[in-house]
N, C-alpha and C positions, 0 to 999 in steps of 0.2 A: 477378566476379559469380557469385552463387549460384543455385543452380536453387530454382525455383518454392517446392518445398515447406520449405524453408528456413527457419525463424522468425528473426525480427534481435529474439531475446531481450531486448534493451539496451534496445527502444523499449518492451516491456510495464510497464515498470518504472515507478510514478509518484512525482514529487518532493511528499513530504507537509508540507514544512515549511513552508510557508507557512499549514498550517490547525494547528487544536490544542481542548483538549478543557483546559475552561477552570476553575480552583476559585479561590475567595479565601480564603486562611486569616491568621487573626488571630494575631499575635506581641505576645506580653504581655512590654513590655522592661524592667527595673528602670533606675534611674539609677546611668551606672559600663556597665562591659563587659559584655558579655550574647554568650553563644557562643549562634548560631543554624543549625539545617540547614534548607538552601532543600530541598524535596524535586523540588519544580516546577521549572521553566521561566519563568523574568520576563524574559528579553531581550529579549521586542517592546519594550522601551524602557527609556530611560536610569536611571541611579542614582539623578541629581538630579531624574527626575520619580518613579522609585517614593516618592520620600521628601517630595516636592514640599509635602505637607500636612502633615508631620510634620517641626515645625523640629525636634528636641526630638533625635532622632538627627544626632548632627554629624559619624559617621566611620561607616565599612564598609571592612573587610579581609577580604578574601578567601585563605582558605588555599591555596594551591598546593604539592601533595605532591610530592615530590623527593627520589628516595630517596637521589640522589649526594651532596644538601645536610643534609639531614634530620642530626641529631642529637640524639637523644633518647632522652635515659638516666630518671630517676626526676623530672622535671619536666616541662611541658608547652613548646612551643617560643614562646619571647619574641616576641609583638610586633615587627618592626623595619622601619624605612621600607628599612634596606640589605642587605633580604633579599630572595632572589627565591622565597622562599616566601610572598610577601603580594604582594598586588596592592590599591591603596588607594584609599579615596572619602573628601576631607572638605569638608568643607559651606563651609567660606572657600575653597577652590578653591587653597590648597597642596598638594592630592594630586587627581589629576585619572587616576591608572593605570587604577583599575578605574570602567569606561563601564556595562557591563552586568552584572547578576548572572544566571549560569547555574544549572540544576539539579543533585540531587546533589550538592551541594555547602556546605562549612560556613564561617561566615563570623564574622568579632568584629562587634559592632554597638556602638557607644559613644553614648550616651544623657547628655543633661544633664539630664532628669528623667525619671519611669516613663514611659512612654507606651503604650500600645497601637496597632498598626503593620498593616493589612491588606495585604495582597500579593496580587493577581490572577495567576496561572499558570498555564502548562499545565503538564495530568499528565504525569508519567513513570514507569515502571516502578523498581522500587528498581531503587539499583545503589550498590555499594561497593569498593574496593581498599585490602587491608590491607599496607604495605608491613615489608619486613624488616627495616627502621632501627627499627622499633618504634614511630615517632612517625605518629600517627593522629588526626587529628580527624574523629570521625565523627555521623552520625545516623541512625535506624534506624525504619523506619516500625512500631514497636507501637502497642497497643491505648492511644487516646486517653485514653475512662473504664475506670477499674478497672486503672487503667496498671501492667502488668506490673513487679515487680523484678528488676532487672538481673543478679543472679543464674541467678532462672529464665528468663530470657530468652537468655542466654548457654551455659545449661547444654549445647546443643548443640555447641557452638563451641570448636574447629574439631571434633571429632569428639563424641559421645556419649560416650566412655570420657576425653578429655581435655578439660575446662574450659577457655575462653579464662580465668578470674576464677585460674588459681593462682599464687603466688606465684611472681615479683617480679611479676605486673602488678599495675599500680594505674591510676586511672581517676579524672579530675577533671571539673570542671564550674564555671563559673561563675555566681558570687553578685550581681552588679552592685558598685557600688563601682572605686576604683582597684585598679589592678593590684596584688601585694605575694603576702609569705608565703602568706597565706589564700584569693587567690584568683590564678588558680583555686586550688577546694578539693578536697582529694583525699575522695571518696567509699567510704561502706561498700555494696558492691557488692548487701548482704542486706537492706539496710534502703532502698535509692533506688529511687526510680518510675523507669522509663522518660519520658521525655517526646519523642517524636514533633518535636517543631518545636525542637529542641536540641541542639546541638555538641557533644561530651566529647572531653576526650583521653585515648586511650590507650594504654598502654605495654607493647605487645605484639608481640616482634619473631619475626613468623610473617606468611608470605604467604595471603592468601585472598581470598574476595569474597564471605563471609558478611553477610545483610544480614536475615536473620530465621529462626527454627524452619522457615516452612515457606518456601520459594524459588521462582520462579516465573521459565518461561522465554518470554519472547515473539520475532518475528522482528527487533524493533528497538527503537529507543526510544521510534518510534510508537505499539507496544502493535500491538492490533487494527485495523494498519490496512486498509479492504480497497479504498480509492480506487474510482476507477469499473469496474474488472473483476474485481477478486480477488472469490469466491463461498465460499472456505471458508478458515478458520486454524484456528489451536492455541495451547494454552497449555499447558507443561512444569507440573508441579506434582511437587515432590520437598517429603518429608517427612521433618527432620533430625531429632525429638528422637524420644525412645525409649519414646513412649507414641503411638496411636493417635489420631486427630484428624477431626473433622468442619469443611469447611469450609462456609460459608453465602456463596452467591457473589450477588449483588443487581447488577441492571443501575440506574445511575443518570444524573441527567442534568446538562449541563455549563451551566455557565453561559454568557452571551452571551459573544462577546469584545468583547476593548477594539476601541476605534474605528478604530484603523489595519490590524486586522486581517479578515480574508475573516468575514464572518457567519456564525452557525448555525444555519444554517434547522431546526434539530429534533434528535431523539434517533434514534439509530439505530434501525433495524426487526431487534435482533438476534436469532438462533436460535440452540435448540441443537441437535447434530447426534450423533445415538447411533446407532453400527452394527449392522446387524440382521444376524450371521451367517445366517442362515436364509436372507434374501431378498440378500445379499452387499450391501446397498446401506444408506446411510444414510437416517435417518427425522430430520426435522426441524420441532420445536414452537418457539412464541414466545419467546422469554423472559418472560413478566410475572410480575413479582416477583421471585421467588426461587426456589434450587435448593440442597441440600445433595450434597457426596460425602462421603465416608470413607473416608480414607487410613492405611493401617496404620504404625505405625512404623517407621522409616527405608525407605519404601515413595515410591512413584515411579506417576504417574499423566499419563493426559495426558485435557486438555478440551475438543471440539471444536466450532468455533463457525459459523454461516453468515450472511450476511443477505439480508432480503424486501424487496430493492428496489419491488417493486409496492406497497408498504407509505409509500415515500418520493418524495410527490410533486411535490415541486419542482421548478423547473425544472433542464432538463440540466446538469450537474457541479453544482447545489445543493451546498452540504457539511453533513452531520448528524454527529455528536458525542455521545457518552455517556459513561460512567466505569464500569466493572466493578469493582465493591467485593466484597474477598474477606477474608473477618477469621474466626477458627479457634474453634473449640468451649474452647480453653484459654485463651483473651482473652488472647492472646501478641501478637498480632501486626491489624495494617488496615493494607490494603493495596490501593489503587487501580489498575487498570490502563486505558490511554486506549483508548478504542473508534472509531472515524470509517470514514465512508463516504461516498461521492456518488453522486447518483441516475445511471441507466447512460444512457449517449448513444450513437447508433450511427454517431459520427463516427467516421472512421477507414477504412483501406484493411482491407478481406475479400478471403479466399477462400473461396469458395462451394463445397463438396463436394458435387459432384451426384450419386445414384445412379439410375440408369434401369432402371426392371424393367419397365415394360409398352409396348407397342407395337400400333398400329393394323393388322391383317395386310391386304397386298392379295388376299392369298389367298382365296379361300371357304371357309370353312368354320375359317381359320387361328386359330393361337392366339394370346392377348392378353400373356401372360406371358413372361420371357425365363428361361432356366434359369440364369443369373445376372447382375447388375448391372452394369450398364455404366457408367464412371465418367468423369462432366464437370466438369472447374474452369473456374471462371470467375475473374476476379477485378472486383473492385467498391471506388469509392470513395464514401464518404458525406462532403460538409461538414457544415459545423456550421446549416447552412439546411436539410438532412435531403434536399439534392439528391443522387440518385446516379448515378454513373456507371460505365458499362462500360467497362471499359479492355482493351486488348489489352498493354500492357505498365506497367510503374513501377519507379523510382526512389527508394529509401528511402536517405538519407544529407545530407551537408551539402553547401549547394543554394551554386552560384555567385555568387548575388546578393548583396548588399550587405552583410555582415553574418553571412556564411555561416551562416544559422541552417540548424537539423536540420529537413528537410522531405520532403516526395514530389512528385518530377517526372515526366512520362511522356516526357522527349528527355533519354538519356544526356547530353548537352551540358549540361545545366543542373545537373550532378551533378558536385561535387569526385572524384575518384578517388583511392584512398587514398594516393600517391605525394603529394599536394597537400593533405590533411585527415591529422588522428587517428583519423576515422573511416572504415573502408571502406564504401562502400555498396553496397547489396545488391538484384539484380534481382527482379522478381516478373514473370512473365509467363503470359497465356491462349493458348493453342491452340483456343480456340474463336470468338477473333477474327481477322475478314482481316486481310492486315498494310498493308492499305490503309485501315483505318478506327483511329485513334488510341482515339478515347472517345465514347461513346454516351450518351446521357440518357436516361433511365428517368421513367416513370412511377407513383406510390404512392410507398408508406411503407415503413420496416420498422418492425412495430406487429405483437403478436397481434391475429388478425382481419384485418387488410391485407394486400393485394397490391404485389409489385414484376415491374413488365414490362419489357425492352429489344426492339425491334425489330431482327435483324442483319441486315444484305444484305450478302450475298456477291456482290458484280459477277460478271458472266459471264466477265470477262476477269481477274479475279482470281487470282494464282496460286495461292490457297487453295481458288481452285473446284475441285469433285470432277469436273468436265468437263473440266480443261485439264490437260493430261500434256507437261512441259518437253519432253519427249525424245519423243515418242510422236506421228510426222506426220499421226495420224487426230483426233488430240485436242490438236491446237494453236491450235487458232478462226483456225484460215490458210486462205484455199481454194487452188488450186493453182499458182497464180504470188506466190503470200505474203502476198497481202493479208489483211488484219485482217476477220473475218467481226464483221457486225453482232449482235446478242443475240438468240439464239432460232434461231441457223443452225446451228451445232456446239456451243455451251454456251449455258445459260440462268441468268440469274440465280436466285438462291436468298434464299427470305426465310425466317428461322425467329423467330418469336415465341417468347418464352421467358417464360413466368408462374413466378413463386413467394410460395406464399401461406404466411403464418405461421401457425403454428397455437399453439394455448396449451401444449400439450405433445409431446414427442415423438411423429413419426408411429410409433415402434416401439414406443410403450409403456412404456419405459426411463425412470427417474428421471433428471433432469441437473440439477443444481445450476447456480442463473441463467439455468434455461430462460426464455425471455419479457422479458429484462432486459440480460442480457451475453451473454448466449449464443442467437442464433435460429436457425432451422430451419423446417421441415414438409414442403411435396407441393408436386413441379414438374409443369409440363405445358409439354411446346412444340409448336408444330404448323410444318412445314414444307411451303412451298410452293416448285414449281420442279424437284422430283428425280421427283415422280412427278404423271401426270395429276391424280390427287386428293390432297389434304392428306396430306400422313402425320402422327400424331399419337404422342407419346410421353410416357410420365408415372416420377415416383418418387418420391423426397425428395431433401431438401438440406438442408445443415447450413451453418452460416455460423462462420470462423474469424477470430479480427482477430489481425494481424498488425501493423499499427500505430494507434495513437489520434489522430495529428496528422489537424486537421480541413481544414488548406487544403490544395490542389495547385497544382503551378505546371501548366497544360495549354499551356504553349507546345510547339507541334508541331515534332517533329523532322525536323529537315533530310532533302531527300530522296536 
């Protein structure tokens, strides 16, 4: 077990794959083979439902790169049911390999006449790998209209002084029609548009993960994702070709999703985030509309993002979605990135950082101020019913019950140890609870504007009472043949109310990104009765930390 101040990093972390940030794009397929790149994500559902409406496609093969298989010299790699570079879908149910089509990824589509093919997906960030066998079927997110030639779009690739386009590569594409000599056809690299929603092969035996002039790095395939606690990201932007570039970056919105999957109550409330050297802290506007930067050639920038959950009013974990579209002043290149967020909930186990600077003197004349901070943790749980409680100890790890899900218990008993789990779990514990009182229930909210209260009684016979000394025969609530003194003979019981009120901004004045949302705070006050004839009274602020998001607790009390 860990001490208190401890974070179990592992629990901040949220599983995004269940939401997604949703486009439909249209595939124009001739009759005959058609090379297409999924750029999205289609796997919420099967092959034989993307295509459900569209008899008119009778196969999907799925390229699978391998560089140990791969062989590709000045042709593209054959079609073949007995390779394990294809993975197969066909409509009479002799190939049944490929269930789902995933993103990034390039596939043969076989068509008995032209059809046009919508596809629902989530976004994904490019992403590419060129392997060293040479054989590469790829697709590459350029400018839709006014679609770039694959010359200049390459021109940076792999460096600015060295063309991916020189000799022996060569680069095909398909025509529709059966297979044969002509197609695929091999392409003049100065004369072909780009197309965005299309496969080619290429014959280039260099490793990389070029996927446009300008590049862009996010934390995952999520993109932007900032779930219920992240309050700020980034986005890497490197500029490969050898001219100067403005990009125009537009926050846009996603479509609903399909039926089976989690709803999108809205569009994110995203910000931008520019640092203000002067005031060392960041300044944060809307996003509405648009924003241009300007990246110098082979120049490297980074773009920082926030969001205004006060802005997303759904209810608790709501999920919202938008698409960051980023397309370059050289119409080289559009390029999507997935945005999502959920509204903040204050389910989950805190620790309360309390700082104490003032105090009620019993003195005449005494002073109110302390000459410096006196520091109280508490720790607190919130359900998902907005009940909290004060705990004197917890249990983060996988819980004994049925099923060993990841939970919070306050009786070590109810907690795998990591001898018995993959996961060790991790203690959290208050010093400013008796160890005769497990959990407390609270009163209020945490809401800016709201109050949250706990009442503590310290028993008189408490070993945490400040009147009972183990070792000390004057301060052991004994009288003098040992007997147990009643309350109020040798110790008195102790009650301290404890207020914390939220406030909309820092009590210091200090900017805090997710103030009011994922992050709360403001001014304590508690008053103590019991230690002295009158109330003693003390006040400061407190900052609220979560440590874990899981909303239930097991409060089975520990054996004594």
């Amino acid at each position: 077990m860990k001490h208190l101040t401890r974070i179990l990093l592992a629990l901040l972390f949220l599983a995004g794959g269940a939401h997604a940030q949703w486009v439909t794009k249209n595939y124009s397929l001739a009759a005959g083979w058609n090379g297409v790149w999924l750029s999205g994500d289609a796997s919420y559902t099967t092959v034989s439902s993307l295509f459900s409406g569209s008899t008119d496609v009778t196969e999907v093969w799925r390229w699978n790169p391998n560089p140990d298989r791969t062989a590709f010299t000045q042709t593209p790699s054959a079609p073949t049911a007995n390779s394990e570079e294809w993975t197969i879908w066909k409509r009479d149910g002799t190939e049944t390999g490929l269930s789902r089509m995933v993103g990034n990824s390039a596939y043969l589509i076989r068509c008995s006449g032209a059809v046009t093919v919508p596809i629902k997906q989530l976004v994904q960030p490019p992403l590419a790998t060129w392997l060293i066998s040479g054989g590469n079927f790829l697709g590459f997110p350029s400018a839709a209209t006014s679609a770039p030639k694959m010359s200049r779009y390459f021109a940076s690739y792999p460096s600015a002084s060295t063309t991916v386009l020189s000799t022996p590569s060569r680069i095909y594409k398909y025509i529709g029609g059966e297979l044969g000599a002509g197609n695929p056809m091999l392409v003049a690299p100065g004369s072909e548009s780009m197309d965005p929603n299309k496969a080619y092969w290429f014959n280039v035996a260099t490793i990389s993960n070029f996927t446009a002039p300008v590049e862009y790095e996010v934390a995952s395939s999520a993109g932007l994702a900032f779930g219920r606690t992240q309050t700020a990201m980034s986005v890497g932007i490197t500029n490969r070709s050898t001219s100067s570039l403005t990009l125009t970056v537009a926050l846009g919105a996603s479509e609903s999703a399909p039926g089976s999957q989690p709803p999108v109550s809205g569009g994110v409330a995203l910000t931008r985030r520019i640092f203000d050297p002067a005031a060392n802290s960041y300044t944060e506007t809307p996003m509405g509309g648009s924003f241009t930067v300007t990246i110098a050639a082979s120049g490297r920038t980074t773009l920082d993002f926030g969001i205004d959950r006060s802005q997303m009013t759904g209810a608790a974990d709501a999920f919202y979605a938008s698409i960051l579209r980023v397309t370059d002043s050289a119409g080289l290149s559009d390029v999507s990135l997935p945005v999502s967020g959920q509204t903040g909930s204050p389910a989950g186990l805190w620790l309360l950082d309390t700082k104490v600077s003032r105090v009620n003197s019993t003195v005449p004349g005494g002073g109110s101020s302390t000459s410096q901070a006196f520091p109280l943790l508490f720790l607190a749980h919130v359900d998902s019913g907005g009940t909290a409680r004060l705990l004197s100890q917890a249990f983060v790890g996988k819980l004994s019950t049925p099923g060993n899900p990841l939970g919070i218990c306050i009786s070590e008993s109810r907690v795998l140890g990591f001898s018995a789990s993959d996961l060790k779990p991790v203690r959290y514990f208050a010093c400013q609870m008796p160890t005769s009182i497990n959990s407390i229930t609270g009163s209020g909210s945490i809401a800016t504007g709201s109050t949250l209260s706990w009442t503590i009684r310290i028993p008189f016979n408490d070993p945490t009472n400040p009147f009972v000394h183990t070792y000390h025969p004057d301060h052991d609530n004994l009288d003098a043949k040992g007997r147990a003194l009643a309350d109020g003979k040798e110790s008195f019981t102790i009650n301290r109310k404890c207020v914390f009120t939220f406030t909309s901004t820092p009590p210091d004045g200090k900017y805090v990104a997710g103030w009011g949302s994922t992050v709360f705070g403001g001014t304590y006050l508690e008053s103590i009765s019991g230690l002295h004839k009158r109330a003693l009274k003390v006040g400061g602020t407190f900052r609220m930390q979560r440590v874990s998001e899981i909303a239930a607790i097991d409060l089975t009390v520990p054996n004594p």
